[in-house]
C-alpha positions as a Markdown table, in Angstrom:
| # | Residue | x | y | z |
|---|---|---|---|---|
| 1 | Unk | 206.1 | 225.7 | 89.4 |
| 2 | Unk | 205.2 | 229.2 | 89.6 |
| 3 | Unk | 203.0 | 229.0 | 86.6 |
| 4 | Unk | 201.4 | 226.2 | 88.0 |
| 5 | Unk | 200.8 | 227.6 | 91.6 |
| 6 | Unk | 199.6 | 230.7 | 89.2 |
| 7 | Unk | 197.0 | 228.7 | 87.2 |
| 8 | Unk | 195.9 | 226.8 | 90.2 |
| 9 | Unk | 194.9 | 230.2 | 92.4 |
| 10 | Unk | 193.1 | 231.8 | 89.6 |
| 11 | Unk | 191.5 | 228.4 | 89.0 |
| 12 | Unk | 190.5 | 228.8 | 92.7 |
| 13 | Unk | 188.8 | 231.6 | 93.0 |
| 14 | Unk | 185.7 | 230.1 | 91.4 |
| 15 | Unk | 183.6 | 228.1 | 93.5 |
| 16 | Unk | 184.6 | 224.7 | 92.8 |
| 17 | Unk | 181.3 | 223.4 | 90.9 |
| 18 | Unk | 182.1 | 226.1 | 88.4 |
| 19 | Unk | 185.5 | 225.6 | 87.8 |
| 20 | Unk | 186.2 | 224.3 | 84.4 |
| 21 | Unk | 188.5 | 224.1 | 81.9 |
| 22 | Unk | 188.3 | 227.8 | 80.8 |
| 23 | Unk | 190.1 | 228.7 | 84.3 |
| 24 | Unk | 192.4 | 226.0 | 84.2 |
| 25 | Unk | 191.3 | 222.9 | 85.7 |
| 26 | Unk | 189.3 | 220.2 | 84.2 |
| 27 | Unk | 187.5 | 216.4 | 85.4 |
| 28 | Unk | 187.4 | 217.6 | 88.6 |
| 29 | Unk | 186.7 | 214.8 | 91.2 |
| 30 | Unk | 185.8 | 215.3 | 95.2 |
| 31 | Unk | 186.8 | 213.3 | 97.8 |
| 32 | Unk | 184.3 | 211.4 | 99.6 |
| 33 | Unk | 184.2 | 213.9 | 102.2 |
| 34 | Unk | 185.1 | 216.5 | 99.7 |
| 35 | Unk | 188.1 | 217.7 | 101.9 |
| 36 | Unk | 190.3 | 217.4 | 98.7 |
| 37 | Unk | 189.7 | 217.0 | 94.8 |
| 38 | Unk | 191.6 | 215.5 | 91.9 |
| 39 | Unk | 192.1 | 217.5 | 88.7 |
| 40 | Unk | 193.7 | 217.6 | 85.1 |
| 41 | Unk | 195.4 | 221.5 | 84.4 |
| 42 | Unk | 194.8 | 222.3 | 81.0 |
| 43 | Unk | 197.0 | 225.8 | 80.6 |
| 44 | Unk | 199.7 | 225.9 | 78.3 |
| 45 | Unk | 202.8 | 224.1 | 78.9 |
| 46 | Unk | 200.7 | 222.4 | 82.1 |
| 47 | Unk | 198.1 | 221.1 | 80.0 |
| 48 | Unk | 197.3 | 217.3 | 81.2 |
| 49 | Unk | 199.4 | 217.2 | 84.8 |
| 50 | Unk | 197.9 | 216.2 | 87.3 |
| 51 | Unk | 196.7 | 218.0 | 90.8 |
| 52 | Unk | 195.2 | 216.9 | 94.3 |
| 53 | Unk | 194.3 | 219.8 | 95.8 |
| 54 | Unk | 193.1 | 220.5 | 99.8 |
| 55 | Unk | 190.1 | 222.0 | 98.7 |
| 56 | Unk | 189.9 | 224.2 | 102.4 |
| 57 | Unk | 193.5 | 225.6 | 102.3 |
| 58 | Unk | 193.0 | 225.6 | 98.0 |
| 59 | Unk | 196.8 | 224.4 | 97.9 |
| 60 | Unk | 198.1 | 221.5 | 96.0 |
| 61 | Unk | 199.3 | 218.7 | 98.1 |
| 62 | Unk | 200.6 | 216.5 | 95.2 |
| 63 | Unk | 201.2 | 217.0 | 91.2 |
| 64 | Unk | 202.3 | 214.6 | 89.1 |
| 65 | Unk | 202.1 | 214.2 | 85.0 |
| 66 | Unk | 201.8 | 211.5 | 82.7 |
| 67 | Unk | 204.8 | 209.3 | 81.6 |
| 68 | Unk | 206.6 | 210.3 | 77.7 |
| 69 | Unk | 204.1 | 208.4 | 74.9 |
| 70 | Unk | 201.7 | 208.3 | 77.3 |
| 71 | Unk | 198.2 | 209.4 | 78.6 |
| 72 | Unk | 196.8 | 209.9 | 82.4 |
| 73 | Unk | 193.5 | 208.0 | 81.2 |
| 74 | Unk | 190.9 | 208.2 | 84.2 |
| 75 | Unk | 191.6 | 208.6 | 87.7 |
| 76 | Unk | 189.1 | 208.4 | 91.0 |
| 77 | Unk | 189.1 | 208.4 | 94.9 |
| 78 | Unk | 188.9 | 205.0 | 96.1 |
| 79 | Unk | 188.3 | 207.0 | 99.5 |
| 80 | Unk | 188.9 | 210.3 | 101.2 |
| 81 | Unk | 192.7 | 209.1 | 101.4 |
| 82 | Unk | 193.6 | 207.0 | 98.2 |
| 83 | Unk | 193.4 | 207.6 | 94.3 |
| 84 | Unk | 193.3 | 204.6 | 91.3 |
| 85 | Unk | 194.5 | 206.1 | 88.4 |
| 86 | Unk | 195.3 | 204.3 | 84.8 |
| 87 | Unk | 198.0 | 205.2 | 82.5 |
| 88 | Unk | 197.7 | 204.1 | 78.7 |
| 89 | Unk | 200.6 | 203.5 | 76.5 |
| 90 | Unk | 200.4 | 205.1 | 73.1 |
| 91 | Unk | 199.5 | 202.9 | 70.3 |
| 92 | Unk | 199.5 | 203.3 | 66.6 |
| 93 | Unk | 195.8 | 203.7 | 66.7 |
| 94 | Unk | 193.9 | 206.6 | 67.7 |
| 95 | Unk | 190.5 | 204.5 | 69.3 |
| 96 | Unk | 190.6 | 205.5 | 72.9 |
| 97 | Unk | 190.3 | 201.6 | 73.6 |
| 98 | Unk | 193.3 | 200.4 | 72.1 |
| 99 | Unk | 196.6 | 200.6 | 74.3 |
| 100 | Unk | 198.6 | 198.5 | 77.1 |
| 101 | Unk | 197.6 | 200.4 | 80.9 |
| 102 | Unk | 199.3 | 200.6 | 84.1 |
| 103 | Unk | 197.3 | 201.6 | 86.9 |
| 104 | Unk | 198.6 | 202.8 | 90.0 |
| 105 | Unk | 196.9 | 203.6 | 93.8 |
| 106 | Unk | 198.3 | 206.6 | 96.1 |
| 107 | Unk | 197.5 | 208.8 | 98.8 |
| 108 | Unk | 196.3 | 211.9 | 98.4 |
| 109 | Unk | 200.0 | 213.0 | 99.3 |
| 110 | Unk | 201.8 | 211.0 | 97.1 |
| 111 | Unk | 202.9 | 208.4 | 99.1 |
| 112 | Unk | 202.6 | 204.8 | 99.5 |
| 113 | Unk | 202.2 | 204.8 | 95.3 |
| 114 | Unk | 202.3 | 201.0 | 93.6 |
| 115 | Unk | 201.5 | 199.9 | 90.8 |
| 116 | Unk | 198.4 | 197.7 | 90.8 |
| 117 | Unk | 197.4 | 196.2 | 87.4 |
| 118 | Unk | 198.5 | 195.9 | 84.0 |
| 119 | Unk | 201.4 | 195.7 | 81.6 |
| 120 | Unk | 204.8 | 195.4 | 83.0 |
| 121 | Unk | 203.7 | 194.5 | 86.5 |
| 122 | Unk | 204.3 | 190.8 | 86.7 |
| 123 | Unk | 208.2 | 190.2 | 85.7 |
| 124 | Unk | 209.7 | 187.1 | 85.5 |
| 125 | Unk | 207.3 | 184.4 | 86.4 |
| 126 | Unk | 208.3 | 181.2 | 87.1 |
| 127 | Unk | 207.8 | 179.1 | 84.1 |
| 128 | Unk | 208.3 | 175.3 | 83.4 |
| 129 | Unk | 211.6 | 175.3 | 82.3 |
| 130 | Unk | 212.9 | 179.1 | 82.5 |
| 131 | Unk | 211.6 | 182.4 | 84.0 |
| 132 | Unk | 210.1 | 184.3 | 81.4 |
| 133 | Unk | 208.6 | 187.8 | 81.3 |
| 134 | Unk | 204.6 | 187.7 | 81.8 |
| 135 | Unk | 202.7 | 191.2 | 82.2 |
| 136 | Unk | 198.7 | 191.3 | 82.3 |
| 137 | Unk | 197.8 | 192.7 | 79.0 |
| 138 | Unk | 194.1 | 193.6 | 80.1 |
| 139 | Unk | 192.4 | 197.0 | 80.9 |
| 140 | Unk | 190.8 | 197.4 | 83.7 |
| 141 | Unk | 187.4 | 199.4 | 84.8 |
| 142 | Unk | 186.0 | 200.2 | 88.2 |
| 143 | Unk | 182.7 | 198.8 | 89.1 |
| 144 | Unk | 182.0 | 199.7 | 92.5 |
| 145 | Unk | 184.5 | 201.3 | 95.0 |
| 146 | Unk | 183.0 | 198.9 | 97.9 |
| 147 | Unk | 182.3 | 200.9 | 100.5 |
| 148 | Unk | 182.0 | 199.0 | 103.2 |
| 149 | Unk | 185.6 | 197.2 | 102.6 |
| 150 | Unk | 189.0 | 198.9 | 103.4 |
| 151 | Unk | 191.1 | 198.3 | 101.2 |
| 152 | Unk | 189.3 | 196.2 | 97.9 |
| 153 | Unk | 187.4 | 197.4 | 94.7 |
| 154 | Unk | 185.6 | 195.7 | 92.4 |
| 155 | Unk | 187.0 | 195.8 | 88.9 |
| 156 | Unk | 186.3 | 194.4 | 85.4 |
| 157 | Unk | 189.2 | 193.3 | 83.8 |
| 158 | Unk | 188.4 | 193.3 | 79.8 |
| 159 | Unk | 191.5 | 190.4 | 78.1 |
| 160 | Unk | 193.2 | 192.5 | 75.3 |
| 161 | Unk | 194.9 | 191.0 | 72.0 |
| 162 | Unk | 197.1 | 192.3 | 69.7 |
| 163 | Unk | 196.6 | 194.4 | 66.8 |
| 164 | Unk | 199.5 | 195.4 | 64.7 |
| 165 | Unk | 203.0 | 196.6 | 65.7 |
| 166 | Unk | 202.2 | 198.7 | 68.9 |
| 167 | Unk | 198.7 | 198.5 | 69.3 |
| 168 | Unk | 196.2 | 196.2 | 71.2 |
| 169 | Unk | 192.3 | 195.8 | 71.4 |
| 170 | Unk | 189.4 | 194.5 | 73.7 |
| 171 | Unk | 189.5 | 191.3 | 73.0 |
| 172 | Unk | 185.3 | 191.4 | 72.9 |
| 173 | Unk | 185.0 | 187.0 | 71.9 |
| 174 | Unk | 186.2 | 186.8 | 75.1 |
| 175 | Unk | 184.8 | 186.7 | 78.8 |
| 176 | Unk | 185.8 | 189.8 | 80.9 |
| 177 | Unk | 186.8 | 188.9 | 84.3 |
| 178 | Unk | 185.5 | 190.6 | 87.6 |
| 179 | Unk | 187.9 | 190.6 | 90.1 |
| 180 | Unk | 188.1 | 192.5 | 93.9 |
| 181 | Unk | 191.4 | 194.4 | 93.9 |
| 182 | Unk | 193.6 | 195.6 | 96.7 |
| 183 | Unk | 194.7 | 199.0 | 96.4 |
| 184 | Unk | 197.4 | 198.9 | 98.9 |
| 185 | Unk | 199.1 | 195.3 | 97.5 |
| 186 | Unk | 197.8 | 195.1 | 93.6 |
| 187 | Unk | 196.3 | 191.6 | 95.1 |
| 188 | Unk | 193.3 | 190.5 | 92.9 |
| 189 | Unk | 190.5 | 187.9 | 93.7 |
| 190 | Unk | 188.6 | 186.5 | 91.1 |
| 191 | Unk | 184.5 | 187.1 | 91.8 |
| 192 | Unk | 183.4 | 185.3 | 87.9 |
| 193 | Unk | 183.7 | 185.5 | 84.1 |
| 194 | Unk | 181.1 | 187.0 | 82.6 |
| 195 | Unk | 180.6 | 188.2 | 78.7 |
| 196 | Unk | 181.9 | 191.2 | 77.2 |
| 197 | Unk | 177.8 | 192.4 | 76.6 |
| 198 | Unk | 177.3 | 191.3 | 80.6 |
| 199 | Unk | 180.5 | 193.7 | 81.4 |
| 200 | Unk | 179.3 | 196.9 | 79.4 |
| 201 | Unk | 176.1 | 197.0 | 81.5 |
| 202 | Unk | 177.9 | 197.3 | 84.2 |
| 203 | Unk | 178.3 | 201.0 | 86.2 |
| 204 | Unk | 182.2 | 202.4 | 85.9 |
């Protein structure tokens, strides 16, 4: 902790636009209101965990890092009090698409975290005959944070398929599915189907 407290003042000292990953923080995301940001540390033996900083006091309110054979893929402010943030399972591939997800909501504190997407969420679903374990093997992108609604996101949710062992792909022959997401209850409403040319001209 004291390392990290250590990196994360010297990281500070810099005005925040120039802060970078030479002084030990890197995709650095503002709130709304730019009262707090979110940001990867990338000194040694912190390299990839995870800080939410109040930018005013420049302390860390929460730090967190990335499951074993795992990555912290993307994260962003839904608002000035809640972060979306993906985890990717390792595959046997290297392509940065491949890979089951989980993706998770907070507050800027840490509480009130769920997961809200993704493999391993749905258990046990109720099934004709027995209950049998379904999880949502898709990825998921943000399309537009919705401004104007509470608590809901728009999201494209691209259908994976499997690909060897430990390793899945975007299923691209088939249509991506756009969906407004609670980020307090992982509830999803489907909005359409569209292609998976229609979903790549869409803003993330």
């Amino acid at each position: 902790m004291k390392r990290i407290l250590f990196t994360l003042a010297a990281a500070l000292l810099l005005p925040l636009s120039q802060a970078s990953a030479n002084n030990g923080l890197a995709d650095i995301q503002q709130s709304p209101d730019q009262s707090h940001f979110i940001a990867r540390m990338t000194a040694e033996n912190n390299a990839g965990r995870i800080l939410i900083v109040d930018a005013k006091a420049k302390k860390a309110i929460t730090e967190f890092a990335k499951p074993r054979d795992a990555i912290i893929d993307w994260y962003r402010w839904v608002d000035n009090d809640r972060v979306v943030y993906q985890i990717k399972l390792e595959s046997d591939k290297a392509d940065a698409l491949n890979g089951l997800v989980m993706v998770y909501a907070m507050d800027k504190d840490g509480s009130n975290r769920k997961q809200i997407f993704g493999h391993g969420l749905e258990r046990f679903k109720r099934d004709t005959r027995i209950n049998k374990r379904k999880e949502i093997k898709a990825q998921l992108e943000i399309v537009d944070v919705l401004p104007a609604e509470k608590k809901l996101i728009l999201v494209a949710e691209y259908p994976l398929k499997r690909d060897g062992m430990n390793n899945y792909l975007r299923a691209k022959e088939r249509p991506v599915t756009l969906s407004r997401l609670d980020v307090y209850s992982g509830k999803r409403k489907m909005v359409k189907k569209i292609s998976y040319t229609e979903a790549q001209k869409l803003g993330s």
